[in-house]
C-alpha positions as a printed Julia matrix, in Angstrom:
113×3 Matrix{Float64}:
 24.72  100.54   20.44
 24.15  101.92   16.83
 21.82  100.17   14.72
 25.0    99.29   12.68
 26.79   97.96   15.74
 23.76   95.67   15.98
 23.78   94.77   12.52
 27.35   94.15   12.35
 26.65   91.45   15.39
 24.08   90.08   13.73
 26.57   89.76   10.92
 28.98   88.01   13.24
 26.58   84.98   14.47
 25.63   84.22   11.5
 29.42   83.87   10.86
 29.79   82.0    13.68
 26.84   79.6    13.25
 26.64   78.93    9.05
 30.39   79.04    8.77
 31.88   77.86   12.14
 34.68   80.85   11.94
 35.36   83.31   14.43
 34.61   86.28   12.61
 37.36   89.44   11.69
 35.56   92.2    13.15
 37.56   94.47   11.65
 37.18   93.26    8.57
 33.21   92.36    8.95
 33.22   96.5     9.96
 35.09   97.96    6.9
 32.74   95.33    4.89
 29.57   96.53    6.54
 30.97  100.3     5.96
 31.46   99.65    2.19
 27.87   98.75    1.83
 26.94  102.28    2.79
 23.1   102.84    3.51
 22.52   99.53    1.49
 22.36   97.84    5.16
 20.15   99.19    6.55
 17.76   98.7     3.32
 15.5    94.92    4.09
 15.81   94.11    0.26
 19.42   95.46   -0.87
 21.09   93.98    2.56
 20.15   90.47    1.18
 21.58   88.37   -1.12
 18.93   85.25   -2.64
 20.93   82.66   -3.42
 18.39   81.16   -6.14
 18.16   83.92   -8.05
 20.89   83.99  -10.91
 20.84   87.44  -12.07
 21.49   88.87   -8.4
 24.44   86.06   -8.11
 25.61   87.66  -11.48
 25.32   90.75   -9.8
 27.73   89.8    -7.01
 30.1    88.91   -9.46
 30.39   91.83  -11.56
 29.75   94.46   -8.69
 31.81   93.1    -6.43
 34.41   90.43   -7.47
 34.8    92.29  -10.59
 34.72   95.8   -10.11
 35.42   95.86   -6.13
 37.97   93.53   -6.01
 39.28   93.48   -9.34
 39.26   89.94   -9.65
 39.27   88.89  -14.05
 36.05   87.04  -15.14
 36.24   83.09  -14.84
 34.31   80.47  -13.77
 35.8    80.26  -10.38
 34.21   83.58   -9.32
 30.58   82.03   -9.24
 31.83   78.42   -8.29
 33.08   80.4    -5.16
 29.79   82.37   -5.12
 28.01   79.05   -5.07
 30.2    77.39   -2.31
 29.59   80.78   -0.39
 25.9    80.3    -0.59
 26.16   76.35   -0.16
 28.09   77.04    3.66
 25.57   80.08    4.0
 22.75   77.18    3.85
 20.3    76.83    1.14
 17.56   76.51    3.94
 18.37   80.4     4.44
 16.23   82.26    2.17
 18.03   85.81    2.48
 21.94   86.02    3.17
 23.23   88.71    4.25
 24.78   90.78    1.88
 28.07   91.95    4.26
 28.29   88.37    5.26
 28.24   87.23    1.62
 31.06   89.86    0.69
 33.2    89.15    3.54
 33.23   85.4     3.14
 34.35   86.06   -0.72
 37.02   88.77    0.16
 38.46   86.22    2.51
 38.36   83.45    0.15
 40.37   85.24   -2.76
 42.58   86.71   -0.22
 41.49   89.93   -0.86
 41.16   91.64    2.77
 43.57   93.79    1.97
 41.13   96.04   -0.78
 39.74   96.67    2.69
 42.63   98.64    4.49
């Protein structure tokens, strides 16, 4: 197994455990893929959820630009919810988890076909 087979799995569970979903490997792939080399990288394959400039970050880099989703306060209220299910209790999120769970909640899989 590659290393980013393995991290994709890892990926999964978490899934599975913080958000109770059966993950869309396909999609959690193409998410992981998108990241590039920024997964296998310990501090730009996490998200903190207490710090406000990276959640800022999230928005514009990927809502914004990636998705093409307008700026309004619903972006970081779903940021927030994201990291809320992710658990506050977990320090670092994982990045591809992070993205995927926002792609799915605007409905935006599709940016990844």
């Amino acid at each position: 197994m590659s290393k980013r087979d393995e991290l994709i799995e890892k990926y999964a569970a978490d899934i599975k455990e913080k958000f109770g979903e059966t993950p869309d490997m396909d999609l959690l792939t193409k998410v992981a893929i998108g990241l590039g080399p920024a997964i296998y990288n310990n501090d730009a394959s996490k998200v903190s959820g207490s710090d406000d400039k990276e959640l800022e970050t999230v928005k514009k880099n990927f809502l914004m630009k990636k998705l093409g989703l307008a700026d309004s306060p619903e972006l970081m209220d779903a940021i927030h919810s994201v990291i809320e299910k992710y658990g506050k209790s977990v320090k670092s999120k994982h990045r591809a988890v992070v993205y995927y769970q926002l792609a799915k909640h605007f409905g935006k899989e599709s940016i990844y076909n």
